[in-house]
C-alpha positions as CSV (number, residue, x, y, z in Angstrom):
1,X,0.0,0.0,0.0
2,X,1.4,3.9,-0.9
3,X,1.5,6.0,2.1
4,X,0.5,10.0,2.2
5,X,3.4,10.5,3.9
6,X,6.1,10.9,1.2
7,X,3.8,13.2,-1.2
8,X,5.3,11.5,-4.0
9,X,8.6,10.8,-3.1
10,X,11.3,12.3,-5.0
11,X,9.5,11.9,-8.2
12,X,9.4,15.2,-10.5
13,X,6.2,16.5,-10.5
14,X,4.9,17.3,-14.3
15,X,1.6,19.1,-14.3
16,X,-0.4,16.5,-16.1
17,X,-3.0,15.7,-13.9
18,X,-6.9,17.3,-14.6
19,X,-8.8,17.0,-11.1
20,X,-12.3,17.1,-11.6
21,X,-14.3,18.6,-8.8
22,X,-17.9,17.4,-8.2
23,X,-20.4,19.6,-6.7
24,X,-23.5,19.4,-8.1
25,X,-25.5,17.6,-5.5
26,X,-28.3,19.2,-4.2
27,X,-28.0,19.2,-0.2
28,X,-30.8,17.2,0.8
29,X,-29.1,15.9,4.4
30,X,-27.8,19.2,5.0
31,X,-31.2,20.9,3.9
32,X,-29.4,22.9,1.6
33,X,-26.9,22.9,-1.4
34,X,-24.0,22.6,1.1
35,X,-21.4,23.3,-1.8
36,X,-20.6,26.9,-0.7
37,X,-21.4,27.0,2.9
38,X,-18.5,28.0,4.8
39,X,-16.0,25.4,6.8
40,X,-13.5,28.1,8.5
41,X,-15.2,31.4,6.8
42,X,-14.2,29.9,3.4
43,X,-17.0,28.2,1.0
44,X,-16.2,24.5,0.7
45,X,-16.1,24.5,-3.1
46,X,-13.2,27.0,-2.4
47,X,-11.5,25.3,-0.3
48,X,-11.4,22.0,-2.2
49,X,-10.3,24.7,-5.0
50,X,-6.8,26.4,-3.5
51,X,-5.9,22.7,-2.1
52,X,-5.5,21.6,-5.8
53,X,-4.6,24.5,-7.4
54,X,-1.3,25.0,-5.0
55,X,-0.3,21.8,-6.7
56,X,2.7,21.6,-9.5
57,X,1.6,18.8,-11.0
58,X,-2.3,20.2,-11.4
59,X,-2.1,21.4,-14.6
60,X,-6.2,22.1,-14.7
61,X,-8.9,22.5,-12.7
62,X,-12.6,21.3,-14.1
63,X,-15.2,21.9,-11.3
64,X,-18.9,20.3,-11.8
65,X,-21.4,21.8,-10.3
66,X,-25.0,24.0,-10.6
67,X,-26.6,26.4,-12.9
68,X,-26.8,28.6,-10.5
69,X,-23.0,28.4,-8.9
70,X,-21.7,28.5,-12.6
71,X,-23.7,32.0,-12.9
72,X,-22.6,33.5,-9.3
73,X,-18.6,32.5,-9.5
74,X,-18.2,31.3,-13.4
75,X,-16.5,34.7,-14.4
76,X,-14.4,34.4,-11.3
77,X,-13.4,31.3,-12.0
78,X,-12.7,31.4,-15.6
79,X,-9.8,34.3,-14.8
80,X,-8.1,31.8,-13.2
81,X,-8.9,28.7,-16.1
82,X,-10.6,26.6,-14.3
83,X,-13.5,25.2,-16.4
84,X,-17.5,25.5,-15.1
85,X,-19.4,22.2,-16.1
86,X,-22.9,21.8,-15.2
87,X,-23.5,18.8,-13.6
88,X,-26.0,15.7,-14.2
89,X,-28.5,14.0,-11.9
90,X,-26.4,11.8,-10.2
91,X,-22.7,12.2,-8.8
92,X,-21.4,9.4,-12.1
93,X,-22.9,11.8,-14.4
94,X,-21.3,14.3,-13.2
95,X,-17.8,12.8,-13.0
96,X,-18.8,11.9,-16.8
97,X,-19.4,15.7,-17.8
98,X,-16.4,16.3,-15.9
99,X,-13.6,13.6,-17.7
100,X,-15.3,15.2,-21.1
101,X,-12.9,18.2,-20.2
102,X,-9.7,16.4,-19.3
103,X,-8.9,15.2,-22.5
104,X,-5.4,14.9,-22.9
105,X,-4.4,15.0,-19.3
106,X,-2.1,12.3,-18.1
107,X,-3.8,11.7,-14.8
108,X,-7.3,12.4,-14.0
109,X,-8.1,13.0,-9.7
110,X,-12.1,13.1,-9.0
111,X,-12.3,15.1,-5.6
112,X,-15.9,15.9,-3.6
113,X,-16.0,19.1,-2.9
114,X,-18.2,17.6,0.2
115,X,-15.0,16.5,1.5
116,X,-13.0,20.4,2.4
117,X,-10.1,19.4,4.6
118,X,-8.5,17.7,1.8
119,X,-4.6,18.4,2.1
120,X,-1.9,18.8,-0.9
121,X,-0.1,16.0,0.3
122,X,-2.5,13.7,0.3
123,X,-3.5,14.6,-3.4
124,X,0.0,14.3,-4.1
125,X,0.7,11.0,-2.7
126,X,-2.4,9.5,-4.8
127,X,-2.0,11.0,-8.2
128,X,1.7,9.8,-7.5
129,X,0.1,6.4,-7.1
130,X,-1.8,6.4,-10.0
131,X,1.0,7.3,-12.1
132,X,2.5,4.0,-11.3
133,X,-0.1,1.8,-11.2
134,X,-3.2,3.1,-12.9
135,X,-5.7,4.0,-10.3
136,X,-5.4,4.6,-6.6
137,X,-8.1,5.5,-4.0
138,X,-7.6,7.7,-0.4
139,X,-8.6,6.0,2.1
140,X,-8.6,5.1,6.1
141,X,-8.7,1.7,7.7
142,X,-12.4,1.1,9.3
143,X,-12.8,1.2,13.0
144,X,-15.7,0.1,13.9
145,X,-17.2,-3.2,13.7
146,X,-19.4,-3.6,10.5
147,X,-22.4,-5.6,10.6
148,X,-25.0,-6.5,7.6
149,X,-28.6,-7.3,8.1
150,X,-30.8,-9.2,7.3
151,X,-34.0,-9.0,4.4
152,X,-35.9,-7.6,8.0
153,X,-33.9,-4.1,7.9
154,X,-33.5,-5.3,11.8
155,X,-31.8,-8.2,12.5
156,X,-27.8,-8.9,12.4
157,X,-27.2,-11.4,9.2
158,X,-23.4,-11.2,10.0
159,X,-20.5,-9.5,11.1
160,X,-17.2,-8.6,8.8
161,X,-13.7,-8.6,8.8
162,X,-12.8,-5.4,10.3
163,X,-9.1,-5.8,9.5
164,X,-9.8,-6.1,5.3
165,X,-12.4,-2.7,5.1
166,X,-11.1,0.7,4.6
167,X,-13.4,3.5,4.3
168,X,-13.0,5.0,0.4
169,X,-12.1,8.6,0.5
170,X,-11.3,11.5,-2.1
171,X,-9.5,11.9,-4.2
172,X,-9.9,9.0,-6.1
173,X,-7.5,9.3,-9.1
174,X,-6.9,7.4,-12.5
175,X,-4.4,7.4,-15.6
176,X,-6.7,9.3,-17.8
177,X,-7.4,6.0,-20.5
178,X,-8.0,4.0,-17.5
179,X,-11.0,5.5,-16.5
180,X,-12.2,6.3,-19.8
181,X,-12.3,2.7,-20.2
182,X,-14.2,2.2,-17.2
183,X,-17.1,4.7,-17.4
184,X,-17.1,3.7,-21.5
185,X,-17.8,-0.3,-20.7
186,X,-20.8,0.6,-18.1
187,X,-22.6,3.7,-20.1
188,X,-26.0,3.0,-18.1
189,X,-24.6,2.9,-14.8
190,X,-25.6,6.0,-13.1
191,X,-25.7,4.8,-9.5
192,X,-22.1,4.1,-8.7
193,X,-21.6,6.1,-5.2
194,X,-17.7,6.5,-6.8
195,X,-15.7,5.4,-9.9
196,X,-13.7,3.0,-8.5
197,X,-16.5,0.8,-8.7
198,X,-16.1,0.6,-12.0
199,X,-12.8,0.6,-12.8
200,X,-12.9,-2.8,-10.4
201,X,-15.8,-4.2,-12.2
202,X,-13.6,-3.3,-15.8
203,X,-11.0,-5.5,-14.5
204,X,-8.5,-2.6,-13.3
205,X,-6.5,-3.1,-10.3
206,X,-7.2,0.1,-7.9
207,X,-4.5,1.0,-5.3
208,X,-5.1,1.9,-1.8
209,X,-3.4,5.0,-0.8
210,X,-3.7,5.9,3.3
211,X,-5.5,9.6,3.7
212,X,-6.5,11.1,6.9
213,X,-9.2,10.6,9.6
214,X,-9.7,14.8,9.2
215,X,-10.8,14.0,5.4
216,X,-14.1,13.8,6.3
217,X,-17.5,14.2,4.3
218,X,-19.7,17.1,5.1
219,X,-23.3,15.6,4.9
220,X,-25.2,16.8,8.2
221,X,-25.6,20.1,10.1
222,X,-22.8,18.0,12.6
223,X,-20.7,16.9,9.9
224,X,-20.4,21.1,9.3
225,X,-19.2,21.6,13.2
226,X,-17.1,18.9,13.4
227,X,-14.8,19.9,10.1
228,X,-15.2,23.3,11.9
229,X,-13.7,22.3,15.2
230,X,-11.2,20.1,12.9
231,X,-10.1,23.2,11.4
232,X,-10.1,25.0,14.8
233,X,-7.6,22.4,16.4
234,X,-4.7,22.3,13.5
235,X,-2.1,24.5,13.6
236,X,-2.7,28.0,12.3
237,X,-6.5,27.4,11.3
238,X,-9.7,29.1,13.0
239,X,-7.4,32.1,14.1
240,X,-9.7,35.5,13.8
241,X,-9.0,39.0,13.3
242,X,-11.3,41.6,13.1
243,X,-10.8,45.0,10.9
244,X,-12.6,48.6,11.1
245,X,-13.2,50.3,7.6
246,X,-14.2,53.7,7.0
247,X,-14.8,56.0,3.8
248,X,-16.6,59.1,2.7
249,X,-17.4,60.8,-0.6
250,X,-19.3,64.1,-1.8
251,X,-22.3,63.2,-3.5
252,X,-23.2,65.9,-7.0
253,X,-25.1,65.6,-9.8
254,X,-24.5,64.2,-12.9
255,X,-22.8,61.1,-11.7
256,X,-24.1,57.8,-11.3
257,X,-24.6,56.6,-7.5
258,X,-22.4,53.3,-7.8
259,X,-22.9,51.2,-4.2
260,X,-21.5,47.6,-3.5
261,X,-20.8,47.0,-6.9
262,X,-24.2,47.8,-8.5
263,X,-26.3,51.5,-9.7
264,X,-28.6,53.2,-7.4
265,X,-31.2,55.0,-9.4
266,X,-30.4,58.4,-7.7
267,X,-30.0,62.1,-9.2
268,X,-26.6,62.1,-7.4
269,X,-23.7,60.0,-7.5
270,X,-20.4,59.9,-5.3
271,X,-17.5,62.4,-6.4
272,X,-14.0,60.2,-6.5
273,X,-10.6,59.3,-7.9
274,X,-12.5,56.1,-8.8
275,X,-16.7,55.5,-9.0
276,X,-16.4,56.4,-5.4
277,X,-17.7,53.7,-4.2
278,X,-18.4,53.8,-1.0
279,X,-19.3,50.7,0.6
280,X,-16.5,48.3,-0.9
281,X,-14.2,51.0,0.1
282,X,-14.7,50.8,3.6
283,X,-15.8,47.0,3.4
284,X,-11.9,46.4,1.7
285,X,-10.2,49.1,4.2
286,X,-11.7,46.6,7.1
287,X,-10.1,43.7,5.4
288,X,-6.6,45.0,5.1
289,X,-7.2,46.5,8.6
290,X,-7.8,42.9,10.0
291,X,-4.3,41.6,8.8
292,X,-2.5,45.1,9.3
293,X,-1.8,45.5,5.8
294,X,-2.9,49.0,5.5
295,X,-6.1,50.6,3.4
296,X,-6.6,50.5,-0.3
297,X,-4.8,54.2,-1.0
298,X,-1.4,52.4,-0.6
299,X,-2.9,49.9,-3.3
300,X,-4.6,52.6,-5.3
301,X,-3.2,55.9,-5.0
302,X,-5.0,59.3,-5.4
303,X,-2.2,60.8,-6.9
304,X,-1.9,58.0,-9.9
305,X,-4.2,59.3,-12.9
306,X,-4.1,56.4,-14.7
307,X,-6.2,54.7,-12.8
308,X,-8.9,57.7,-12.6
309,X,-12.7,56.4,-12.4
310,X,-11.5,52.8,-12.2
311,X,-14.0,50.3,-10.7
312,X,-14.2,49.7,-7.0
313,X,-14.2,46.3,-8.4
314,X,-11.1,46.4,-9.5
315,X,-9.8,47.1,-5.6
316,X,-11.7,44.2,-4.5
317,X,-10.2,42.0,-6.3
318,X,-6.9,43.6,-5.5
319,X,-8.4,43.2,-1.6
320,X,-8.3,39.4,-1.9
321,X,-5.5,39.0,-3.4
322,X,-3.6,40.7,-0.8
323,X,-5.2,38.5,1.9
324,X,-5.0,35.2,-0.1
325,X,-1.1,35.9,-0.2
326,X,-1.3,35.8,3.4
327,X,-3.2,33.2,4.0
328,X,-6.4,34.7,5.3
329,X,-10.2,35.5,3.6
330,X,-13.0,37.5,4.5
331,X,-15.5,35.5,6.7
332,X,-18.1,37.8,7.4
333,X,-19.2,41.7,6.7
334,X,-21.1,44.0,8.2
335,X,-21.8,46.8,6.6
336,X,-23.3,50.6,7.8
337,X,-24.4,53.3,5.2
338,X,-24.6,56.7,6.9
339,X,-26.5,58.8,4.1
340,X,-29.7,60.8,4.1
341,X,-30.6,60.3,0.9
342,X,-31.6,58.1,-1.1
343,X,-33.5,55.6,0.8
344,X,-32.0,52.2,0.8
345,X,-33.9,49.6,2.2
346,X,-35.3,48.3,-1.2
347,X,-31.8,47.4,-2.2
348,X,-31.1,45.6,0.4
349,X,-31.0,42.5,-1.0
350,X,-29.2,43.5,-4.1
351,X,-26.6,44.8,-2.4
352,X,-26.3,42.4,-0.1
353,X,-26.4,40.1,-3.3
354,X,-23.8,41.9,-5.1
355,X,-21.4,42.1,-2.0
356,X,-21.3,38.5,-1.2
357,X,-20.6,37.5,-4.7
358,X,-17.5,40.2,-4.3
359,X,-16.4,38.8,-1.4
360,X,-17.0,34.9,-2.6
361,X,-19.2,35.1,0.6
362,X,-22.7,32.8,1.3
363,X,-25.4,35.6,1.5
364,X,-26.1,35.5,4.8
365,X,-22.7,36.5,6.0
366,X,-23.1,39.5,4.6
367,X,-25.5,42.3,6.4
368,X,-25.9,46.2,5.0
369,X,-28.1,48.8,6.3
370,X,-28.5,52.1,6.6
371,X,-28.6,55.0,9.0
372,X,-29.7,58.5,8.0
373,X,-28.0,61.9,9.8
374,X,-31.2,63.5,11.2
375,X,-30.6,66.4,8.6
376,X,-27.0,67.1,10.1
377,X,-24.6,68.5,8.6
378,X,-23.3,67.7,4.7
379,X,-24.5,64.7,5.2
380,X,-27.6,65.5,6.6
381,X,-27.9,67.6,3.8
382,X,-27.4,65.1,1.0
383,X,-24.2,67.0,0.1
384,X,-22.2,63.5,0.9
385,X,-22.3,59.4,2.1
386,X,-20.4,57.9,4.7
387,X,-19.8,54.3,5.6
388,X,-18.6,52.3,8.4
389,X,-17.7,48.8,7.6
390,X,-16.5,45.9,10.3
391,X,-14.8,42.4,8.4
392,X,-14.5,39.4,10.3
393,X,-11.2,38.0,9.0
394,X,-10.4,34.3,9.0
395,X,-6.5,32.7,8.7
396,X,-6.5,29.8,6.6
């Protein structure tokens, strides 16, 4: 059997391996699409994401999953070329759809994105195994003792060997022919729980390669906690740091009123060196504040013209860059607009919306409202907008 331990030995590591991530599954034991619910402040799918894309020998990155994830991160994604397939009814058809875009990849890892504490060694140490010997498998030697039943649902028919099962894991990876071969000789199986099955059934000889008791599958509320606490014991994970944003603009006319990324129907907009917006000013000014790593002038300063009336965007982007370089992401916003005019609370959920998609955040960790001045001062007289923001800040 290979072990994890020596991530592929010494071997050189050539980037010819396509992983294919599955997450298409529709959440019914979580009562919810799980795929993007946060383990540590980051969305699953994400996670599952960086692990492999830190990787040499990952030379592409195919992730199957909805309609409606494809839509809200797709662009995202694409800047980095990873490849968006929507998925099919059933996890085989999606690791189907998926293969389809790994032609001419050497070696072919199939990862759930269910499974978010997957680590780069481990990944290494199977496609390493697969390189030699076709297909390998994660997986942990079973601790409890098994029993099957009977026809009654209730009765013990027998108890198994608990020294030959091991609990399959992911990723689950394959010389690429190999398990074109497989999912080509059964082309009306669709109920496979993974594609080892068939390679197995195809006659292929599938190597066990020992992964981690902390690789575990989020399927339940409690399977959410524990890969929470998980991430709360190891070294360096669960650490939070809170930062304090704060930004202010003269509203005039003839502008357009640009806010969290979107246009408010307003006679005024906000006067800047870019569209002066507001609220992903301060909500990216909290962010750097929460790993000390200053405020976006330093990124984006006033006195450069080339960048005149760029998009607030632009410095979001720039925003998570800075903290993915050192190893944190946003976990959580709140957000305060201090502005007498116009009224907000119908855009609520757009910006909040708009925000989260920024911020590659679930909706509900995102909140925005909005204060008025009592008729104070230049904001009070809808001469200008202020906003406070406050960004939880998770190390990853």
């Amino acid at each position: 059997m290979a072990s994890a331990a020596n991530g592929g030995g010494t071997e050189v590591r050539k980037a010819d391996c396509a992983a294919v991530i599955v997450a298409a599954g529709d959440g019914r034991r979580m009562g919810r699409p799980k795929q993007m619910l946060p383990v540590g402040g980051v969305p699953m799918l994400e996670r599952s994401i960086a692990e492999f894309s830190r990787l040499p020998e990952v030379g592409r990155i195919v992730v199957v999953t909805t309609a409606e994830i494809i839509e809200r991160y797709g662009g995202d994604w694409a800047k980095k070329n990873i490849v968006a397939v929507l998925g099919g009814a059933t996890r085989l058809e999606s690791v189907r759809a998926g293969v389809r875009k790994a032609s001419g990849a050497g070696i072919v890892a199939v990862h759930d994105a269910a499974r978010p504490l997957i680590r780069g060694e481990q990944i290494s140490a199977a496609i390493a195994e697969a390189r030699k010997s076709g297909a390998s498998v994660l997986a942990v030697p079973v601790k409890d003792t098994i029993k099957t039943v009977a026809a009654d649902g209730k009765t013990v028919a027998g108890t198994l060997e608990r020294k030959k099962l091991w609990a399959a894991q992911t990723p689950q990876c394959y010389r690429l022919e190999v398990l074109e071969s497989a999912l080509a000789a059964f082309p009306e199986e669709k109920d496979a729980t993974d594609e080892s099955q068939l390679v197995e059934r195809n006659g292929g000889k599938v190597t066990l390669v020992e992964g981690s008791d902390s690789n575990i599958k989020v399927t339940t509320p409690a399977d959410l906690a524990a890969a929470d606490a998980l991430l709360g014991a190891s070294s360096g994970e669960g650490k939070m740091r809170v930062g304090l944003g704060y930004d202010i603009h003269r509203m005039v006319p003839g502008r357009p009123l640009i806010m969290g990324g979107i246009r408010i129907p307003h006679t005024k907009g906000l006067l800047g060196h870019s569209d002066g917006d507001v609220v992903l000013h301060a909500a990216c000014d909290a962010a750097l504040g929460a790993i000390a790593a200053g405020e976006i002038g330093i990124y984006f300063p006033p006195t450069d013209l080339t960048i005149m009336g760029i998009s607030s965007i632009a410095i979001v982007e720039k925003t998570l860059d800075v903290l993915s370089s050192r190893g944190a992401a946003v976990a959580q916003l709140d957000i305060t607009v201090i502005a007498e005019e116009p009224k907000l609370s119908g855009h609520y959920p757009a910006l909040r919306k708009s925000v989260a998609d920024l911020f590659r955040l679930p909706i509900e960790n995102v909140s925005i409202k909005a204060k008025s001045y009592e008729g104070l001062g230049e904001i009070g007289r809808g001469e200008a907008m202020a906003c406070n923001a406050l960004a939880v800040v998770r190390l990853k």
